[in-house]
Backbone as CSV, one residue per row, in Angstrom:
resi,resn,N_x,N_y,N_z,CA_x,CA_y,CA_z,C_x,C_y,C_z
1,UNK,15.203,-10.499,17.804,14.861,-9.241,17.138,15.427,-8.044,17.890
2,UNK,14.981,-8.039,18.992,15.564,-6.850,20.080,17.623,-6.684,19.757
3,UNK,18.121,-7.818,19.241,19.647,-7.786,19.599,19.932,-7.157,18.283
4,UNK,19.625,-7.670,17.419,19.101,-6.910,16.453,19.076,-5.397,15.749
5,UNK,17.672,-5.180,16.283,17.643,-3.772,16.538,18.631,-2.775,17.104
6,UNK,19.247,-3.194,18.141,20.103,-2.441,18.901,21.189,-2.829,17.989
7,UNK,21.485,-3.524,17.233,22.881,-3.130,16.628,22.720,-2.223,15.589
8,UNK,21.473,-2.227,14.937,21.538,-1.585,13.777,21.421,-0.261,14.608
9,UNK,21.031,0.142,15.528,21.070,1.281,16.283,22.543,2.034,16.477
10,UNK,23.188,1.560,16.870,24.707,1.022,16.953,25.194,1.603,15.595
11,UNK,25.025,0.751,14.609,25.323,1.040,13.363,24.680,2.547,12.503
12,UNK,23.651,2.716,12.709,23.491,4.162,12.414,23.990,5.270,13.719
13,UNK,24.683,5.056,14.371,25.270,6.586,15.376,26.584,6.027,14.614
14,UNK,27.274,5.071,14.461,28.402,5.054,13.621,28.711,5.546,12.174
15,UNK,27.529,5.351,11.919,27.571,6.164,10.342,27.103,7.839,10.433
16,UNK,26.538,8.129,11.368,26.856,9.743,11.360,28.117,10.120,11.757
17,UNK,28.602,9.652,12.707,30.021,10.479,13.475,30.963,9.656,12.510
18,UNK,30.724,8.887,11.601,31.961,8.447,10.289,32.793,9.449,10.003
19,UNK,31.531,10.491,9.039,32.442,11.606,8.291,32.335,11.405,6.877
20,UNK,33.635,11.815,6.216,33.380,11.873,4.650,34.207,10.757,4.520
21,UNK,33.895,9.692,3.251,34.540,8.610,3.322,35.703,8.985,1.994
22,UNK,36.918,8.722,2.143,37.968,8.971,1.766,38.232,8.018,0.588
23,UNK,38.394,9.158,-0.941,38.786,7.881,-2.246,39.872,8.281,-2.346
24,UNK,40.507,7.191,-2.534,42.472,6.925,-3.108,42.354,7.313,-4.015
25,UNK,43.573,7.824,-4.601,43.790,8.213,-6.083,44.174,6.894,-6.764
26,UNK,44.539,5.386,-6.245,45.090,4.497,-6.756,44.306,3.355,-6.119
27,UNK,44.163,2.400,-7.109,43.613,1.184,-6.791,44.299,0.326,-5.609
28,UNK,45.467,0.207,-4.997,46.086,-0.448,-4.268,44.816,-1.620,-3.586
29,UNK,45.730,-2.970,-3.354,45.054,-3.875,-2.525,43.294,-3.911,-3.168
30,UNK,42.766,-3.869,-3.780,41.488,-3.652,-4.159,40.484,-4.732,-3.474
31,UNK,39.395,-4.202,-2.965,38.579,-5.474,-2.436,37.866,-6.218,-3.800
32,UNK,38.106,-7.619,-3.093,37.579,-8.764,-4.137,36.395,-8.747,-4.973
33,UNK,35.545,-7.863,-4.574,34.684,-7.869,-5.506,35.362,-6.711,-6.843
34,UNK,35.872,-5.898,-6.355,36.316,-4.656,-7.381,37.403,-5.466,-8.004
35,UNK,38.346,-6.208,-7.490,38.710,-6.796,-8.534,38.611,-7.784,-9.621
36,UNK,37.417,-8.670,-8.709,36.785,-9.454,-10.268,36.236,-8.818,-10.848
37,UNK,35.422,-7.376,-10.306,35.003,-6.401,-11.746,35.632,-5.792,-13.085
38,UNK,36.771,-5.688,-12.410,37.936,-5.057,-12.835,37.977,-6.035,-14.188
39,UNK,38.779,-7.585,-13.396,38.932,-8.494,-14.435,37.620,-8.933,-15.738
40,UNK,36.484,-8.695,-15.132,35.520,-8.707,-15.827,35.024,-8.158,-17.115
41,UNK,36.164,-6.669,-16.778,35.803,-5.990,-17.978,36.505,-6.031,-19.064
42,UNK,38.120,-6.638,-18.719,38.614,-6.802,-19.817,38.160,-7.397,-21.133
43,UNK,38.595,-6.720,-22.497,37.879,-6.843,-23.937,36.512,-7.215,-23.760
44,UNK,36.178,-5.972,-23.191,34.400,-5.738,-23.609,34.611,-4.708,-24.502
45,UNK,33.685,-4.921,-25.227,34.025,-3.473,-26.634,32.821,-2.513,-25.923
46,UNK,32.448,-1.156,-25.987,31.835,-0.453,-25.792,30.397,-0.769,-26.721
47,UNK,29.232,-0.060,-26.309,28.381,-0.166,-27.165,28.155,1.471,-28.021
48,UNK,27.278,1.522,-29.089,26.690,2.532,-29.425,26.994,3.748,-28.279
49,UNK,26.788,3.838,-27.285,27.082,5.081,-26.474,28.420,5.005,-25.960
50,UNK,29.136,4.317,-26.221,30.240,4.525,-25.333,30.908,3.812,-24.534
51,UNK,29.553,3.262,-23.809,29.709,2.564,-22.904,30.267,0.753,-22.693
52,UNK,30.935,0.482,-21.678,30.885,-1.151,-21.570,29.775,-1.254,-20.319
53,UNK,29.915,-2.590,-20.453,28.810,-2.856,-19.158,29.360,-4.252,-18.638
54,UNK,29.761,-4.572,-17.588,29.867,-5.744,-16.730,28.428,-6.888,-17.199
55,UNK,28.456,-7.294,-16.994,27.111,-8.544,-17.294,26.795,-9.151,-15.815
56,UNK,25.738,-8.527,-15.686,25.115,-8.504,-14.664,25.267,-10.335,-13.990
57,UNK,25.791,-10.250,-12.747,26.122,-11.464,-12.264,27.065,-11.409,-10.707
58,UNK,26.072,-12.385,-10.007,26.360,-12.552,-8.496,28.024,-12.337,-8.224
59,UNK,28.151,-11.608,-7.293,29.427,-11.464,-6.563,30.069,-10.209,-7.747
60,UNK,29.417,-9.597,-8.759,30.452,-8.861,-9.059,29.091,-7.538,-9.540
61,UNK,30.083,-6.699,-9.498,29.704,-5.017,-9.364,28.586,-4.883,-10.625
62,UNK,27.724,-3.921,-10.743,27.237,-4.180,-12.113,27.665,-2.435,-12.740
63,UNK,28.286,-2.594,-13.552,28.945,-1.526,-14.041,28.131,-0.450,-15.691
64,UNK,28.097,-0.434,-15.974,27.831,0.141,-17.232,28.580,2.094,-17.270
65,UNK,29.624,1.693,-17.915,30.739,3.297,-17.912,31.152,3.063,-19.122
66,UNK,32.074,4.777,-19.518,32.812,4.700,-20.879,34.306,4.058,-19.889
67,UNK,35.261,3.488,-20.877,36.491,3.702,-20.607,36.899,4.451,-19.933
68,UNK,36.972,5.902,-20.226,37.231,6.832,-19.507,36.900,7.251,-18.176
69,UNK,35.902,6.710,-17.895,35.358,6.586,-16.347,35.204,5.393,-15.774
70,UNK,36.066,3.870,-15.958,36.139,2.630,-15.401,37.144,2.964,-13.957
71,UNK,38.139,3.305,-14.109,39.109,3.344,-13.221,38.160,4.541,-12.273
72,UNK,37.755,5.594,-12.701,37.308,5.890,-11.103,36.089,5.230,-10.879
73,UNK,35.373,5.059,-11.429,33.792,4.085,-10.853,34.456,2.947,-9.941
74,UNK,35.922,2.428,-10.474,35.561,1.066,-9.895,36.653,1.945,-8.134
75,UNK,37.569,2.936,-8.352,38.288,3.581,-6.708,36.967,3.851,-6.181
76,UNK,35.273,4.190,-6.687,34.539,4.837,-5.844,34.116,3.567,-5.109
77,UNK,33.980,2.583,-5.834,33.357,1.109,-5.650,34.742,0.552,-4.298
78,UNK,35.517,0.379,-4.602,36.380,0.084,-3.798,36.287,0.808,-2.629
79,UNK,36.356,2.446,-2.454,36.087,2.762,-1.334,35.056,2.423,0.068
80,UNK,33.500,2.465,-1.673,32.417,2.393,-0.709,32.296,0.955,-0.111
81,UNK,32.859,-0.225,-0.638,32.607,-1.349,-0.016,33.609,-1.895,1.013
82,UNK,34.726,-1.037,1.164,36.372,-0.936,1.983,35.470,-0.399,3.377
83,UNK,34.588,0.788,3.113,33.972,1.649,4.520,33.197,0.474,5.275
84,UNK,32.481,0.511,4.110,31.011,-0.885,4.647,31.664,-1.795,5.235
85,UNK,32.717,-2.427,5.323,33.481,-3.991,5.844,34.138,-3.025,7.498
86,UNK,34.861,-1.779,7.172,35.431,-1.007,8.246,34.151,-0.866,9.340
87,UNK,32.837,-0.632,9.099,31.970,-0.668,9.988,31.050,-1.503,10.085
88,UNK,31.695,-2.847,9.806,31.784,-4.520,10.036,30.438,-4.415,9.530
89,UNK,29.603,-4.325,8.131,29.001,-4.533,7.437,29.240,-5.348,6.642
90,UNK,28.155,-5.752,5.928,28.764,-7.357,5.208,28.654,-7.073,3.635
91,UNK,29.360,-7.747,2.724,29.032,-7.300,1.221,29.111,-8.784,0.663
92,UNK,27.606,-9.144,0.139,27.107,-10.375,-0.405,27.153,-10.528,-2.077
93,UNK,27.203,-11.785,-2.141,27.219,-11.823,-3.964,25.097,-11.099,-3.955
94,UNK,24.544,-10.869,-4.740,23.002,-10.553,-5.191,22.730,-11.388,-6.093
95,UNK,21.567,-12.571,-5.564,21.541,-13.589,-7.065,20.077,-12.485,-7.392
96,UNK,19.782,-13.208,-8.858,18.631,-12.551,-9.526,17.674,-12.428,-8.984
97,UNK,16.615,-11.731,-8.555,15.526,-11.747,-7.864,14.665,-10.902,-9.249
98,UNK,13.258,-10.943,-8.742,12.100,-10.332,-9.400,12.465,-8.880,-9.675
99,UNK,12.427,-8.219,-11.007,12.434,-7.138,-11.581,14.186,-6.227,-10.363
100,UNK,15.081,-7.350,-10.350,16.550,-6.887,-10.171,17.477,-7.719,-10.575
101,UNK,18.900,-6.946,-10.711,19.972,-7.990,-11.532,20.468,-8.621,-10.291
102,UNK,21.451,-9.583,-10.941,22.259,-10.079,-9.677,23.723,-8.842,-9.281
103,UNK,24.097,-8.934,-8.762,25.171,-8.323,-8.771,26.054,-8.394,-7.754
104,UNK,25.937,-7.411,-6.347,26.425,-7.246,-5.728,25.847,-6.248,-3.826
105,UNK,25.444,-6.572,-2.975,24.765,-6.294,-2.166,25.533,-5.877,-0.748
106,UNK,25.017,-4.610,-0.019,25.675,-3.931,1.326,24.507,-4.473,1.843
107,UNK,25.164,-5.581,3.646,24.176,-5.976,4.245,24.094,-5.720,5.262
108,UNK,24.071,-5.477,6.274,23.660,-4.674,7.614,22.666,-6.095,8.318
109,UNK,23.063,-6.812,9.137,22.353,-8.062,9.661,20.968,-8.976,8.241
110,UNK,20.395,-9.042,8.631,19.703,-9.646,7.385,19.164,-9.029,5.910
111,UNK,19.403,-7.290,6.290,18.758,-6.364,5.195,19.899,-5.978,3.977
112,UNK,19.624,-6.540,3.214,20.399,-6.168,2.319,20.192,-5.405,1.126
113,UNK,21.247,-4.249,0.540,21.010,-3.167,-0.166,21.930,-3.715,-1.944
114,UNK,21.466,-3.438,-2.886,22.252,-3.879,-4.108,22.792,-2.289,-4.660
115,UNK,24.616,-2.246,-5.136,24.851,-1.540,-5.288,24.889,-1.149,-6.575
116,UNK,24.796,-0.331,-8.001,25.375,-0.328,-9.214,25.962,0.882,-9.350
117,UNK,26.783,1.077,-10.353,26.783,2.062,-10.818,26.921,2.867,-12.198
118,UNK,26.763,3.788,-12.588,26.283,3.914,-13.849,26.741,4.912,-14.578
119,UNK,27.323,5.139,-15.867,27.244,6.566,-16.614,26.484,7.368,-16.963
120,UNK,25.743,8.326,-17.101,24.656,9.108,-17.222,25.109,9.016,-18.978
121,UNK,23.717,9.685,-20.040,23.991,9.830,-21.245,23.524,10.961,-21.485
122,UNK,24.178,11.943,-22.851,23.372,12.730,-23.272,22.625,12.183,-24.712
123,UNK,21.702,12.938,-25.281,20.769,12.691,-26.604,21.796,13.781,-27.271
124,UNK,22.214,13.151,-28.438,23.017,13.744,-29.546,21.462,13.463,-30.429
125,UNK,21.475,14.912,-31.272,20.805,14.781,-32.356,21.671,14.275,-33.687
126,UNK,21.236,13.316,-34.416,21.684,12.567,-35.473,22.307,13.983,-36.718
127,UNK,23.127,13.687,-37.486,22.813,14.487,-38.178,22.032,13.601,-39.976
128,UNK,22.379,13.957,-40.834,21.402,13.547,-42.472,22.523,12.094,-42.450
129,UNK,23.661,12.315,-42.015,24.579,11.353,-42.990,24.539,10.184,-41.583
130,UNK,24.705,10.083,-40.804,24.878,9.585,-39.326,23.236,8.587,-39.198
131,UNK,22.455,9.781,-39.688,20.758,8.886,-39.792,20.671,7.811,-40.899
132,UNK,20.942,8.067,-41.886,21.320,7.311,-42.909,22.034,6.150,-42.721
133,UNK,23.427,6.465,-42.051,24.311,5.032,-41.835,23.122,4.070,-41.105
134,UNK,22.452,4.948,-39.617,21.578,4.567,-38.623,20.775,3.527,-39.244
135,UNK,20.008,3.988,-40.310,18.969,3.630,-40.836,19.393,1.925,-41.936
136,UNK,20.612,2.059,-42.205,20.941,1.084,-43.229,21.487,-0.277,-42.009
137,UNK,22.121,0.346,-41.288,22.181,-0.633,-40.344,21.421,-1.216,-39.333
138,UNK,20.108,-0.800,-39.664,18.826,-1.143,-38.725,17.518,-1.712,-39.570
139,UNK,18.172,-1.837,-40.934,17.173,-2.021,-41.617,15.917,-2.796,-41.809
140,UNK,16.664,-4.391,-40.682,15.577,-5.134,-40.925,14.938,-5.520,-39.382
141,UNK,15.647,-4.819,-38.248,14.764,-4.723,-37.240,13.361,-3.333,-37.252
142,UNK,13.815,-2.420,-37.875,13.176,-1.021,-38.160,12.226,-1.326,-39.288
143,UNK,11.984,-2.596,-39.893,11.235,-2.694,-41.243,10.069,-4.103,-40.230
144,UNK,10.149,-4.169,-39.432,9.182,-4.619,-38.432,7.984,-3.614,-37.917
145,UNK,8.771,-2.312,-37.928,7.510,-1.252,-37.305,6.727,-0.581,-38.277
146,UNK,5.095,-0.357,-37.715,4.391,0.126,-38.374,4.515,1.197,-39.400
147,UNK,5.475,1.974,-38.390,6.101,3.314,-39.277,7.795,3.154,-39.333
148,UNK,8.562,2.763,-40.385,9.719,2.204,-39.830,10.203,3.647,-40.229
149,UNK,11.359,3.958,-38.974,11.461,5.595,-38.632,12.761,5.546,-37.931
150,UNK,13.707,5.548,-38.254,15.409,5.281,-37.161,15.032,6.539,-36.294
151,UNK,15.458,6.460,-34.576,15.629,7.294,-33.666,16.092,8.121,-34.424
152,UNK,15.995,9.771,-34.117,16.493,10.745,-34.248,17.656,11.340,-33.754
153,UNK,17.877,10.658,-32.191,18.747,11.190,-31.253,19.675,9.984,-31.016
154,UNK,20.810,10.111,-30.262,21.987,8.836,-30.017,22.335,8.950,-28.450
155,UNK,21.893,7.974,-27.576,22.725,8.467,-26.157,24.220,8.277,-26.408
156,UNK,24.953,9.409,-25.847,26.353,9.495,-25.719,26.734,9.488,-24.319
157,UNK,27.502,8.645,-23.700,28.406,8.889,-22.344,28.652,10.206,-22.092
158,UNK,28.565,10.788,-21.075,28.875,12.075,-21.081,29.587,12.471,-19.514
159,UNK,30.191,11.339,-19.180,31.213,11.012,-18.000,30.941,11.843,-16.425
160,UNK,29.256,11.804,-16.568,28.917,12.258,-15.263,28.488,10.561,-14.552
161,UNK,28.943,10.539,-13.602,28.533,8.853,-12.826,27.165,8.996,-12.009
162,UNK,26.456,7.511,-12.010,25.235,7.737,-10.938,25.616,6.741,-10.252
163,UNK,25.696,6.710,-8.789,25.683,5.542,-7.715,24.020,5.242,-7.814
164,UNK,23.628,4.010,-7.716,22.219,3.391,-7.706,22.146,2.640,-6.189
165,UNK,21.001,2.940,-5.409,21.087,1.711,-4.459,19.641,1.245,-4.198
166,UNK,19.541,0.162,-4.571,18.401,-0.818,-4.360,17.871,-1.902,-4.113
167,UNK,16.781,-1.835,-3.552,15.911,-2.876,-3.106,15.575,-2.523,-1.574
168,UNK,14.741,-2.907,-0.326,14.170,-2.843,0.600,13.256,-2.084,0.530
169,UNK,12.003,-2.379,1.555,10.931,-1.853,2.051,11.287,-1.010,2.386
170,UNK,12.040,-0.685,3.268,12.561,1.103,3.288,12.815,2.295,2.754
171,UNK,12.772,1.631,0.946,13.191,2.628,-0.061,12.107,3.259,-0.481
172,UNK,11.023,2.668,-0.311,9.687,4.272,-0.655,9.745,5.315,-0.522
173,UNK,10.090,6.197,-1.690,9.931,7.658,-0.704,11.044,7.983,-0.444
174,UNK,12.135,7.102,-0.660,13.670,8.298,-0.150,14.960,7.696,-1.089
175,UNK,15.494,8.413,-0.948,16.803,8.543,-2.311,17.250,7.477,-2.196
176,UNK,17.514,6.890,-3.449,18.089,5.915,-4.016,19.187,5.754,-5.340
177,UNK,19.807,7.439,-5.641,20.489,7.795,-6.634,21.538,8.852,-6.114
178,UNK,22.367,9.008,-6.419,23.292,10.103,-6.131,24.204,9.957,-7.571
179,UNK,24.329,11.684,-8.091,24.994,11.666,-8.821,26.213,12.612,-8.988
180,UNK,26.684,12.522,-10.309,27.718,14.250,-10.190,27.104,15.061,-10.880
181,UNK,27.330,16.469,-9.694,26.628,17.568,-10.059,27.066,18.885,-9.762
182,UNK,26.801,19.792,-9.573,26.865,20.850,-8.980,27.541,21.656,-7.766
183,UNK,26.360,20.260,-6.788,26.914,20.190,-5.185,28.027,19.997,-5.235
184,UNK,28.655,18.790,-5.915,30.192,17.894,-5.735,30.028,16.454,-6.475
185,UNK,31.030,16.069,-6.689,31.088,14.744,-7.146,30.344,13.497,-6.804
186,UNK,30.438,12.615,-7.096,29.995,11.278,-6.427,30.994,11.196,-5.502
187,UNK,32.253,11.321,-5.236,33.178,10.800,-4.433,32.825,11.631,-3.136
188,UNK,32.592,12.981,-3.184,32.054,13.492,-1.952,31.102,13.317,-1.625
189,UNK,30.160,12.082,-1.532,28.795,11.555,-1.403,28.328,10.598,-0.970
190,UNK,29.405,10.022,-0.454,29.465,8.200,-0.333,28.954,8.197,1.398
191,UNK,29.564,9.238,2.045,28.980,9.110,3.893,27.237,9.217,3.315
192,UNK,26.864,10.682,2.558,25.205,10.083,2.478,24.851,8.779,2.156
193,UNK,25.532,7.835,0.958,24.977,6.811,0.519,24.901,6.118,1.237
194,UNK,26.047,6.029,2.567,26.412,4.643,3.648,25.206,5.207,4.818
195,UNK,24.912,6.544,4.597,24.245,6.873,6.000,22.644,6.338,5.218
196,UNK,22.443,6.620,4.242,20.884,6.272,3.890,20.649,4.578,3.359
197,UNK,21.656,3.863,4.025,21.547,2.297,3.579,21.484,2.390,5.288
198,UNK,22.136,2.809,6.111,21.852,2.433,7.578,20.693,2.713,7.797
199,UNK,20.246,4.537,7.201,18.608,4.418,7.265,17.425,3.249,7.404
200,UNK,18.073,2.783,5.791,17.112,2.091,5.679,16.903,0.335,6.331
201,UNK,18.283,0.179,7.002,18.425,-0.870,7.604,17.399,-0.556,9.075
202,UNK,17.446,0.270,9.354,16.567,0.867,10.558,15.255,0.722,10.618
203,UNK,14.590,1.320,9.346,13.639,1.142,8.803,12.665,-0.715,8.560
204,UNK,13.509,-0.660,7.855,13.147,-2.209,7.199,13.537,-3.264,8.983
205,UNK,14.133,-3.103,9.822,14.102,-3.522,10.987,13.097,-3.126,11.786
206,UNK,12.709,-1.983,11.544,11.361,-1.602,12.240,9.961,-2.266,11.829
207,UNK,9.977,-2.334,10.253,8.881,-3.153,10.117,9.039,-4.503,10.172
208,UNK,9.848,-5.356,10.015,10.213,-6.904,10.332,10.362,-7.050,12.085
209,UNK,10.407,-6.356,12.923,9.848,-6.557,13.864,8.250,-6.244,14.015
210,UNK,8.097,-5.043,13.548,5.904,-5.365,13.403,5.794,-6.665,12.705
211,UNK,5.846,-6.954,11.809,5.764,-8.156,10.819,5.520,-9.143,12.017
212,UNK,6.833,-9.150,12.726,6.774,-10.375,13.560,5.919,-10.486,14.876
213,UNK,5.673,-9.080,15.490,4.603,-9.050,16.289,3.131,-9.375,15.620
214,UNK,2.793,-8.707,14.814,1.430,-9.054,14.188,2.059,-10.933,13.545
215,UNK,2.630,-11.424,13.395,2.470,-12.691,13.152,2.937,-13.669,14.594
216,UNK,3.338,-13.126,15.622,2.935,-13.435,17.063,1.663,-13.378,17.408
217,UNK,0.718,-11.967,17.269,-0.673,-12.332,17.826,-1.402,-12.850,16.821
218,UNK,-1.219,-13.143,15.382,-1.893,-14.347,14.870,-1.586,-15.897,15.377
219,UNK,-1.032,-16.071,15.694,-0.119,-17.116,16.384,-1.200,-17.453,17.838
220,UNK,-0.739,-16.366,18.737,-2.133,-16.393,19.579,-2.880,-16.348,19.460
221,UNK,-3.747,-16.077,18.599,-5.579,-15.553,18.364,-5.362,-17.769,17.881
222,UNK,-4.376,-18.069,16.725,-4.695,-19.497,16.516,-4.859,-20.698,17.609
223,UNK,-4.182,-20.309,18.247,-3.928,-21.436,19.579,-5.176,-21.415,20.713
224,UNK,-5.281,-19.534,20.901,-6.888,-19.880,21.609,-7.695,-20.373,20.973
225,UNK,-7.987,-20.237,19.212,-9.092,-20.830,18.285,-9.081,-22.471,18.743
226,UNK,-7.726,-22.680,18.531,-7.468,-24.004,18.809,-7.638,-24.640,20.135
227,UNK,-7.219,-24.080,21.361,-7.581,-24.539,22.625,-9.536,-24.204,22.897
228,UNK,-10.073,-23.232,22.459,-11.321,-23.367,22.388,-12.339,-24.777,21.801
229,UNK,-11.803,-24.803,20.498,-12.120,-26.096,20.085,-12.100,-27.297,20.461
230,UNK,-11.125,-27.603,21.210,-10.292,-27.876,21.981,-11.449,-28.534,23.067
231,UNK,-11.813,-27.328,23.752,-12.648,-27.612,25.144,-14.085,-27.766,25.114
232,UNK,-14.058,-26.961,23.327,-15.908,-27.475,22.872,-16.250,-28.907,22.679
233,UNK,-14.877,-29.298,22.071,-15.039,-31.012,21.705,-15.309,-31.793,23.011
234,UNK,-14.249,-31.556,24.134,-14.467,-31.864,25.582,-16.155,-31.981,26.038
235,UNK,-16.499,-30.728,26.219,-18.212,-30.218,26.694,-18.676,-31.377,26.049
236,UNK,-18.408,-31.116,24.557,-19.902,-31.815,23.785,-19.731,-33.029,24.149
237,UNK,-18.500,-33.504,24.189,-18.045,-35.572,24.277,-19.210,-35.426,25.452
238,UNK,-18.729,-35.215,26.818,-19.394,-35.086,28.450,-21.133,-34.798,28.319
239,UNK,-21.213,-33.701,27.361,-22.615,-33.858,27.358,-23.432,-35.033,26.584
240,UNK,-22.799,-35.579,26.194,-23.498,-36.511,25.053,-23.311,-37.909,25.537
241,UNK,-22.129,-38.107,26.472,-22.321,-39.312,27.327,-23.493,-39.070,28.633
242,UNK,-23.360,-37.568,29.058,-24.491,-37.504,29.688,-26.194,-37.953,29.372
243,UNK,-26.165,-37.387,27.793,-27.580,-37.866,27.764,-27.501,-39.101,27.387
244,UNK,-26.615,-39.680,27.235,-26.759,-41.216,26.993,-27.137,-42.280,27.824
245,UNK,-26.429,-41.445,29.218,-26.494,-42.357,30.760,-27.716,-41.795,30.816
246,UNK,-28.474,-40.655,30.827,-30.082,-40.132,31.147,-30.757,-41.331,30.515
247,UNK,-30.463,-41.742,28.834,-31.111,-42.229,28.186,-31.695,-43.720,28.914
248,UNK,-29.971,-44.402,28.899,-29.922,-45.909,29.498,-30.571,-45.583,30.763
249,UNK,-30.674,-44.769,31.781,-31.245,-44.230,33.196,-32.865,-44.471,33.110
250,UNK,-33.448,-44.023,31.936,-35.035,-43.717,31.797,-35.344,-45.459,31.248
251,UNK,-34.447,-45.363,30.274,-35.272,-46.910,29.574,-35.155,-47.822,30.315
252,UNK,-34.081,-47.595,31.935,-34.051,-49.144,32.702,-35.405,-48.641,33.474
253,UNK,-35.697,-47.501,33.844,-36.516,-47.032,34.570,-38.512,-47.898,34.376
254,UNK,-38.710,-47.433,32.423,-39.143,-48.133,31.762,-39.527,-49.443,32.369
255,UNK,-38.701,-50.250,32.265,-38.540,-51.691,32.198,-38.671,-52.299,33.367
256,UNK,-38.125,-51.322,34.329,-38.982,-51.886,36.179,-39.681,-51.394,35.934
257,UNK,-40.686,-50.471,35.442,-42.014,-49.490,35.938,-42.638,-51.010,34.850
258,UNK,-42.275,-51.398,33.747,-43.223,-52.313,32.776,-43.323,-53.742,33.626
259,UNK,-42.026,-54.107,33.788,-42.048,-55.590,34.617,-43.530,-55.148,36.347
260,UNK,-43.017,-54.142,36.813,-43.853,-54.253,38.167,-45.738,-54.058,37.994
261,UNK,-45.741,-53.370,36.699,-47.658,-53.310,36.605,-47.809,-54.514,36.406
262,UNK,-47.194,-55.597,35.229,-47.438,-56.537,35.196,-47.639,-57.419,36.300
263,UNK,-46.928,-57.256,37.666,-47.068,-58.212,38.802,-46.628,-59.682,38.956
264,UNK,-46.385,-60.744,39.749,-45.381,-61.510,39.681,-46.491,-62.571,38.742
265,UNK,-45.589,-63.702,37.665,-46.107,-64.579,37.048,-46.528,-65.907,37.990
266,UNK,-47.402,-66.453,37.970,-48.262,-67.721,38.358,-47.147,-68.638,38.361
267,UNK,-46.864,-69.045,40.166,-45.994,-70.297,40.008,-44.654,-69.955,40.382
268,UNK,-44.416,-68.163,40.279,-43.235,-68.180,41.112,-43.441,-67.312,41.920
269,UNK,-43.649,-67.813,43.076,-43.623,-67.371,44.173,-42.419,-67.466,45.622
């Protein structure tokens, strides 16, 4: 645990004095996961918004973008997992776990972070003729509801990106989204994302070492339970042969005190 610790220590003073992590304008050399994403997406048709989506699955990126924003989602993806390997971090396939997809995971010794990323949408209000098509082509899932009523509004792609990062005990309470905004892009954002996965490698190392101390002194509290028991069984065996020898001690006692009142029998002398 201690060797441990100190690397991830190690690893977060490396991710501050990093800097800003640098996106290519061109895919060149692409790391293996970005390029089976890549290949992944070929003839996916978009859905209703715009969007395609990768199909969520170990060793590859989980994507959901318009066209128009595949090629940079996947240079941001390439960058951020090019940095992570440069500061000998590890990048794992993510099989399915409880309420997450499989996808793709930044690991830092045993803690591992799942990356996605995503298109943001806006709500288009429908208009009379658009609700109508809506409505004819929904007819017999929408004729299931109590009040059958087609959405009003349509999410549309609207080619702002969200980086997602999740999973660990560390993530309570602190960012787990970065998007484009105001501040700057997603591409100028990626040293926070790499610095708040070291965070949380820090974190989540801090409590898996408590974890393991409090399941050390359960460990001890069992073994004295156990060596106590241990030495009660001992006592009681010792005392209980004791009163046994008292016992056999009194009843031979008995038996000369009974033979001698009686006095010797007639004839043997």
């Amino acid at each position: 645990m201690a060797g441990i610790a100190a690397k991830v220590q190690v690893i977060m003073s490396e991710s501050i004095a990093s800097g800003e992590v640098k996106v290519p304008d061109n895919l060149r050399r692409p790391h293996p996961v970005v390029r089976g994403t890549r290949d992944a997406t070929k003839g996916l048709r978009p859905d209703p918004s715009g969007r395609i989506m990768v199909s969520p699955h170990p060793g590859l990126l989980f994507l959901e973008v318009s066209r128009e924003q595949l090629r940079r989602s996947l240079l941001i993806a390439n960058a951020l997992l090019q940095e992570s390997e440069r500061r000998h971090w590890m990048i794992r396939a993510a099989e399915r776990e409880y309420g997450m997809r499989p996808g793709i995971a930044i690991a830092i010794g045993v803690h591992a972070y799942r990356i996605e990323i995503t298109e943001r949408t806006d709500k288009i209000e429908l208009n009379s003729v658009q609700l109508a098509a809506l409505q004819r082509e929904h007819a017999r899932s929408l004729s299931w509801l109590p009040v059958p009523q087609a959405p009003q509004f349509k999410p549309i792609a609207n080619g702002r990106l969200r980086l997602s990062v999740i999973g660990s005990r560390g993530s309570f309470g602190r960012r787990s989204q970065w998007n484009d905004g105001p501040r700057g892009t997603l591409e100028t954002k990626l040293n926070s994302v790499l610095s708040e996965i070291a965070r949380r490698a820090e974190i989540d190392q801090q409590w898996a070492e408590e974890m393991a101390r409090r399941q050390e002194e359960l460990r001890q509290r069992e073994l004295a339970r156990v060596e106590r028991e241990k030495l009660k069984r001992i006592e009681d065996s010792r005392a209980q042969r004791l009163a046994d020898e008292i016992a056999a001690w009194k009843q031979a006692e008995e038996i000369r005190s009974l033979l001698g009142s009686n006095g010797p029998r007639p004839g043997l002398t």
